[in-house]
MDAnalysis code that builds the backbone (N, CA, C; Angstrom):
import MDAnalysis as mda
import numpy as np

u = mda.Universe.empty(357, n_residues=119, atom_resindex=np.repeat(np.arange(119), 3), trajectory=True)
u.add_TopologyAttr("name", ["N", "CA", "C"] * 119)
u.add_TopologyAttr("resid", np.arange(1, 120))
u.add_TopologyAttr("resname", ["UNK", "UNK", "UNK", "UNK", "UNK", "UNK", "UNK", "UNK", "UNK", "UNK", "UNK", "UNK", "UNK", "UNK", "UNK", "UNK", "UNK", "UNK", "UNK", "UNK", "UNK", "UNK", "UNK", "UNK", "UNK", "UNK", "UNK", "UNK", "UNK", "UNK", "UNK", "UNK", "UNK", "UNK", "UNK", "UNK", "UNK", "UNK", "UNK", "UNK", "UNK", "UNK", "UNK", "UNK", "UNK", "UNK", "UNK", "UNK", "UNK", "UNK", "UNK", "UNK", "UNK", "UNK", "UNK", "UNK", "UNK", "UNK", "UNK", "UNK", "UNK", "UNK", "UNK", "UNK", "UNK", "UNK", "UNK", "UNK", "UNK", "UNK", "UNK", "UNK", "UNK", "UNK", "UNK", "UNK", "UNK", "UNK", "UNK", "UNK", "UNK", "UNK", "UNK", "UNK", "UNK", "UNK", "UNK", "UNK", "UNK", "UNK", "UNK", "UNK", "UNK", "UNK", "UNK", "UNK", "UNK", "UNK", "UNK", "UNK", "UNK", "UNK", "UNK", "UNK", "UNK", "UNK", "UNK", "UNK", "UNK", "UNK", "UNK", "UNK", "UNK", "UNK", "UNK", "UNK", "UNK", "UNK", "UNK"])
u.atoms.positions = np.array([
    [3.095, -16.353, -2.839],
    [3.477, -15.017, -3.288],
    [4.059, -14.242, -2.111],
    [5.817, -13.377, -2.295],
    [5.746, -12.741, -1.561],
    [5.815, -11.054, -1.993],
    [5.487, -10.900, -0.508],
    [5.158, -8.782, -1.139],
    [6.461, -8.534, -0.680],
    [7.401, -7.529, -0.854],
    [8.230, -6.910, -0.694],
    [8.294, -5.443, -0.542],
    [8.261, -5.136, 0.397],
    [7.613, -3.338, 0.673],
    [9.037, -2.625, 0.648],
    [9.387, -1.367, 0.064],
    [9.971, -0.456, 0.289],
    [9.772, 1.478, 0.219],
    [10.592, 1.604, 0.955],
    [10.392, 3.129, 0.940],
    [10.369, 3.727, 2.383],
    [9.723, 3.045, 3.152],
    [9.325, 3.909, 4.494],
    [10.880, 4.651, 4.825],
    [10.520, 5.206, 6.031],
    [11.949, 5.993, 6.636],
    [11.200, 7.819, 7.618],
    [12.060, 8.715, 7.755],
    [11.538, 9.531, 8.530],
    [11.917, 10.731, 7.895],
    [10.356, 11.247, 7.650],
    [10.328, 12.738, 7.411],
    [9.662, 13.671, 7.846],
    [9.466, 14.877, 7.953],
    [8.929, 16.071, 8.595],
    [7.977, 16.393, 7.838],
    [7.138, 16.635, 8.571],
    [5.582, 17.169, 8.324],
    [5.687, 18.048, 7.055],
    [4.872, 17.673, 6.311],
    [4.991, 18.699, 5.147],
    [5.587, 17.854, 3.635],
    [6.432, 16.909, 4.207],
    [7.378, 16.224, 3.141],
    [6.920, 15.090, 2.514],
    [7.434, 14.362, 1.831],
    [6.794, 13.386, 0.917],
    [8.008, 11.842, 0.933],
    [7.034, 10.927, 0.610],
    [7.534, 9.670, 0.668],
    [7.031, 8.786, -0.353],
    [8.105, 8.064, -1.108],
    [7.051, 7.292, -1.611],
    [7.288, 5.788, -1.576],
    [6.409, 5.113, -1.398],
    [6.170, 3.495, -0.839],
    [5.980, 2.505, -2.565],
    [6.830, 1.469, -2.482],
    [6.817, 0.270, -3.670],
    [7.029, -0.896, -2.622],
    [5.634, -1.771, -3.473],
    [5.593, -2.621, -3.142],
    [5.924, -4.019, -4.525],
    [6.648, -5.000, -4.406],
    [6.934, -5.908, -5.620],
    [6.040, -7.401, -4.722],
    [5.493, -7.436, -5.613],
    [4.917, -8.954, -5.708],
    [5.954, -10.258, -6.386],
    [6.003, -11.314, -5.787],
    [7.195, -12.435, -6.384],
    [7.264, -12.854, -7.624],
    [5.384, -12.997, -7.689],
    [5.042, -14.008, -8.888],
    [3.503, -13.156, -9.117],
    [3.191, -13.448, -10.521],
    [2.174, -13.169, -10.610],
    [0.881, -14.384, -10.545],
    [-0.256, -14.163, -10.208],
    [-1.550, -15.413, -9.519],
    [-2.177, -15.148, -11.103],
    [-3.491, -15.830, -11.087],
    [-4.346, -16.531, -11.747],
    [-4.796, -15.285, -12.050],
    [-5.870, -14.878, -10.536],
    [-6.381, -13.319, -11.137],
    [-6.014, -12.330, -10.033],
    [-5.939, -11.527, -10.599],
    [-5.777, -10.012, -9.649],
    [-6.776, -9.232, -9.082],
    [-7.224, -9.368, -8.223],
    [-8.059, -8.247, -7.886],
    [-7.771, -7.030, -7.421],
    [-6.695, -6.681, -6.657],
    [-6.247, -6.022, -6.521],
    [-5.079, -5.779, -5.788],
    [-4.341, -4.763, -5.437],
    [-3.644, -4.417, -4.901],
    [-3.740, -3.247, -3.831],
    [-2.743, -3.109, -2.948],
    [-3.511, -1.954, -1.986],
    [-2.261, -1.796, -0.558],
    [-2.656, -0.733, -0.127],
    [-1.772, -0.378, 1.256],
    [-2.640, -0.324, 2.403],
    [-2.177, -0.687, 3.697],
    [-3.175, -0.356, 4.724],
    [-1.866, 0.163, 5.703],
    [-2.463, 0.995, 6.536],
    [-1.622, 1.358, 7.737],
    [-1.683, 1.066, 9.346],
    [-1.029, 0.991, 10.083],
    [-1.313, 0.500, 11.667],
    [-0.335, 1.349, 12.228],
    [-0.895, 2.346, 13.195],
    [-0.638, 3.232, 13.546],
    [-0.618, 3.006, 15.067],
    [0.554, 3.069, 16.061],
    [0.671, 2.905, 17.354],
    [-0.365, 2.603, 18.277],
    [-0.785, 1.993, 18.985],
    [-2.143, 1.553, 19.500],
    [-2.975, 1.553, 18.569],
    [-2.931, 1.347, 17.340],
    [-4.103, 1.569, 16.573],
    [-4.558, 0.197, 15.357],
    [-5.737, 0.001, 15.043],
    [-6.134, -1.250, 13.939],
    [-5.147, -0.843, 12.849],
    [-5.241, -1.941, 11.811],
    [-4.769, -2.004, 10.693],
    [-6.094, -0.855, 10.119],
    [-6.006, -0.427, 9.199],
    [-6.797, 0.387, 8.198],
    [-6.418, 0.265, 6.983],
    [-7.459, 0.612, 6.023],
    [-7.223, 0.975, 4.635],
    [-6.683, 2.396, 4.549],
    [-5.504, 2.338, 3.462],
    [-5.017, 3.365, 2.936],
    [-5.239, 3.476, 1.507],
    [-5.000, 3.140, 0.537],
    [-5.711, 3.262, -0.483],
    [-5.496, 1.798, -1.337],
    [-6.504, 1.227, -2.169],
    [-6.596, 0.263, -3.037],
    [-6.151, 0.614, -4.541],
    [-5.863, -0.627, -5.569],
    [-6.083, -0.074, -7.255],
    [-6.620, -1.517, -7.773],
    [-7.391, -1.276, -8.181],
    [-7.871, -2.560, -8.475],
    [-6.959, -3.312, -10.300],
    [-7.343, -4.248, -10.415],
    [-6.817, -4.569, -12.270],
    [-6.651, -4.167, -12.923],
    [-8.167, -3.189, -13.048],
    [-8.497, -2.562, -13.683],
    [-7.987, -1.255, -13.810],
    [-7.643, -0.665, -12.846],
    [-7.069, 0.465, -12.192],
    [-7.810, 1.346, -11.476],
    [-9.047, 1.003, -11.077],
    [-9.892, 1.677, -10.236],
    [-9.677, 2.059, -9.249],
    [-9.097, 3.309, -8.351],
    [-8.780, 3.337, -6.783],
    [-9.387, 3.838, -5.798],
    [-9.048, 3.559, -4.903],
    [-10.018, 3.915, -3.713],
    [-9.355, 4.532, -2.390],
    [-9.302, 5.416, -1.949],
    [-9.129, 5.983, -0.966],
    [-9.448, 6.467, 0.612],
    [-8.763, 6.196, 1.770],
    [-9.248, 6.657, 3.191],
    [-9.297, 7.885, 2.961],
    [-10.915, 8.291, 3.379],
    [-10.651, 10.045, 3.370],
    [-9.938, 11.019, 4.014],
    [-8.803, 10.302, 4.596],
    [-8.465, 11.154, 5.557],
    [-6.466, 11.345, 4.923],
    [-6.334, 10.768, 3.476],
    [-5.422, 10.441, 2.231],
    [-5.808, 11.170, 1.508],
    [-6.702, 11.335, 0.830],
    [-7.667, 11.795, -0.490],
    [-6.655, 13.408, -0.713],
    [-6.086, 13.433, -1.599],
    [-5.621, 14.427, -2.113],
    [-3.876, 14.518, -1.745],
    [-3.815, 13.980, -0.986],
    [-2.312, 13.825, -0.770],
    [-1.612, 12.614, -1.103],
    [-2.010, 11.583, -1.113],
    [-1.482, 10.093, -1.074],
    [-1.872, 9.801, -2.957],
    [-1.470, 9.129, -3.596],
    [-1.633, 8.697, -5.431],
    [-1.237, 7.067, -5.172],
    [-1.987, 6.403, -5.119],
    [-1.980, 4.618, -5.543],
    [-1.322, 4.246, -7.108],
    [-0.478, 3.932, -7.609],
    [-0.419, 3.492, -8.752],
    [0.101, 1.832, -8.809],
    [-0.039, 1.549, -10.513],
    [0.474, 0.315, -10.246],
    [1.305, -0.134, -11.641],
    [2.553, -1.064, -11.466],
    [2.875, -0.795, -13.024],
    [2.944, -2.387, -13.295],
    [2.017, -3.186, -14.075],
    [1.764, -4.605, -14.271],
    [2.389, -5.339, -14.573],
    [3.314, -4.387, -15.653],
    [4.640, -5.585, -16.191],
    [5.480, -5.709, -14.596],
    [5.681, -4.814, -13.911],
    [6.661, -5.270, -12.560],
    [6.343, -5.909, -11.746],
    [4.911, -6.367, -11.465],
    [3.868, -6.550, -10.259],
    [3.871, -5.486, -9.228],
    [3.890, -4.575, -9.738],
    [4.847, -3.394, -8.709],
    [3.265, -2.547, -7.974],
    [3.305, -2.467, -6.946],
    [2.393, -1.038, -6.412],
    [3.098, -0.052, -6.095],
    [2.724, 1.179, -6.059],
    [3.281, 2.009, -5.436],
    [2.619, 3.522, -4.869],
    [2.928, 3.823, -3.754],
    [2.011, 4.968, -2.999],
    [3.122, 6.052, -2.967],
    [2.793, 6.930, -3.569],
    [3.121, 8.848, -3.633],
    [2.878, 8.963, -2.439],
    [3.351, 9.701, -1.375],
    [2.785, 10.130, -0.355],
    [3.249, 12.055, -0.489],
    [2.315, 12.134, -0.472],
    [2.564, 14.220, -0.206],
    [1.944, 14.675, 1.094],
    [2.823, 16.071, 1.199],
    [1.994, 16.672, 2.409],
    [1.804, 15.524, 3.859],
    [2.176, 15.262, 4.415],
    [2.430, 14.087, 5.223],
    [2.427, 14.514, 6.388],
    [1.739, 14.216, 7.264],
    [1.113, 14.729, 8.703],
    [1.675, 13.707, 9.661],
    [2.044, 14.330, 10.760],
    [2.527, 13.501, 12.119],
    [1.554, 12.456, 12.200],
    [0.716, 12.384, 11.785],
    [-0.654, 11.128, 11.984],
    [-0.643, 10.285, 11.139],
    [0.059, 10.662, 9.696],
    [-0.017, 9.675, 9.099],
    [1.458, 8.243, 9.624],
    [2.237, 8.817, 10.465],
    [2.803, 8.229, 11.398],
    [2.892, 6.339, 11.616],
    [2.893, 4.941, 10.876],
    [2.420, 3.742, 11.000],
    [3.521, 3.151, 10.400],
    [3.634, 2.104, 10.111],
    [3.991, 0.934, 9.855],
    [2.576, 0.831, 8.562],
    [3.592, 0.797, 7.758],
    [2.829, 0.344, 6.209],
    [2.417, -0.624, 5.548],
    [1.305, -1.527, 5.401],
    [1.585, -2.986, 4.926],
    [0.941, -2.650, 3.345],
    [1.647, -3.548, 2.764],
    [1.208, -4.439, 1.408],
    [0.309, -5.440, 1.237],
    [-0.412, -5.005, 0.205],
    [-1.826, -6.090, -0.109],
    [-2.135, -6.372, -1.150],
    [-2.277, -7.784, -1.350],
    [-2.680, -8.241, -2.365],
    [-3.864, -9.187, -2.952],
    [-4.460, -9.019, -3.512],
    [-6.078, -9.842, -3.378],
    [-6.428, -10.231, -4.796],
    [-6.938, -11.781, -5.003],
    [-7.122, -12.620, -5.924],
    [-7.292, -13.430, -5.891],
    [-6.975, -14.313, -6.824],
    [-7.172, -15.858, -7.189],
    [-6.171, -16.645, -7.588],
    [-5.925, -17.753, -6.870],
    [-4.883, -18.973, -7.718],
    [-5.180, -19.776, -8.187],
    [-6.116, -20.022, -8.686],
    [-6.751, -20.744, -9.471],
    [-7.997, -20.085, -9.966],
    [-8.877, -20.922, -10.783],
    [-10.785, -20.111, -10.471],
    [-11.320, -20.859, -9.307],
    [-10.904, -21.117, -8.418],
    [-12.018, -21.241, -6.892],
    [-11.067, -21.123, -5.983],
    [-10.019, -20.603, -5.609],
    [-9.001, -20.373, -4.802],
    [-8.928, -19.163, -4.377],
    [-9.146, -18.118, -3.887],
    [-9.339, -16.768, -3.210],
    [-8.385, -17.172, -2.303],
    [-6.899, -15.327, -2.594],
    [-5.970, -16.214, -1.959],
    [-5.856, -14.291, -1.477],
    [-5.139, -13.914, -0.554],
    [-5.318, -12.540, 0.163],
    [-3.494, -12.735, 0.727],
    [-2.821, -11.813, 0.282],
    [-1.606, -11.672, 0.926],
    [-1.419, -10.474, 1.741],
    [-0.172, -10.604, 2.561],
    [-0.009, -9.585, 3.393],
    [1.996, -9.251, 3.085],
    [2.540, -7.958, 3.011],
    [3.620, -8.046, 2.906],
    [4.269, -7.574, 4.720],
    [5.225, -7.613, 5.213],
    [5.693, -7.500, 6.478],
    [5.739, -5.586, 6.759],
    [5.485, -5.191, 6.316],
    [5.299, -3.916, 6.652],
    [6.781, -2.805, 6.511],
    [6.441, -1.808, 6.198],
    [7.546, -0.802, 6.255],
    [6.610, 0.860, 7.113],
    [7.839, 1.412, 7.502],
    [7.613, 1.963, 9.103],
    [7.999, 3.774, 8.604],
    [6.902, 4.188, 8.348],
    [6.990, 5.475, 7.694],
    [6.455, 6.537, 9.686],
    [7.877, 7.014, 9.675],
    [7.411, 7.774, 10.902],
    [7.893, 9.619, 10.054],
    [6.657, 10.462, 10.454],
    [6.176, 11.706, 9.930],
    [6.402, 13.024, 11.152],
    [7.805, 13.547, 11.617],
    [7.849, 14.254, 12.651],
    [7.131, 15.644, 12.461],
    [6.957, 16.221, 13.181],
    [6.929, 17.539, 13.300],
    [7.005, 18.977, 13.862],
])
């Protein structure tokens, strides 16, 4: 499976972006989908998850500005970004988590897109 990230690019504090991610093919099972960020000297992190089901989950430091959605017929994810702070500043990756078979647990990564937030 590959992820295909788009959207990143450069905007000013205050402004909004929004991030799609396309999956190639669809797997066995889905567990979920999700964004993480890596921020200049900094770890990868969670940015927000949606699970199958559509359950999501959020870094609190997102929570009210950032919206996870997902649309199934496309394999599509996609992150709203609002209100957007010089910190939220990273290189964006794509995630994908499941199964290819029933005993195969298979975890993808897409190559990242590069959301820089001036201000």
């Amino acid at each position: 499976v590959q992820l295909q990230a788009f959207g990143g690019g450069l905007v000013q504090a205050g402004g909004s972006l929004r991030l799609s991610c396309a999956a190639s093919e669809t797997i066995f099972k889905l567990n979920s989908m999700g964004w993480y960020r890596q921020g200049p000297g900094k770890q990868r992190d969670l940015v927000a998850t949606i699970t199958s089901g559509g359950r999501t989950n959020y870094a609190d430091s997102v929570k009210g500005r950032f919206t996870i959605s997902r649309d199934n017929a496309k394999n599509t994810v996609y992150l709203q970004m609002n209100s957007l702070k010089p910190e939220d500043t990273a290189v964006y990756y794509c995630n994908l988590d499941g199964y290819s078979d029933p005993w195969s647990a298979v975890n993808f990564w897409g190559k990242g897109t590069l959301v820089t937030v001036s201000s």
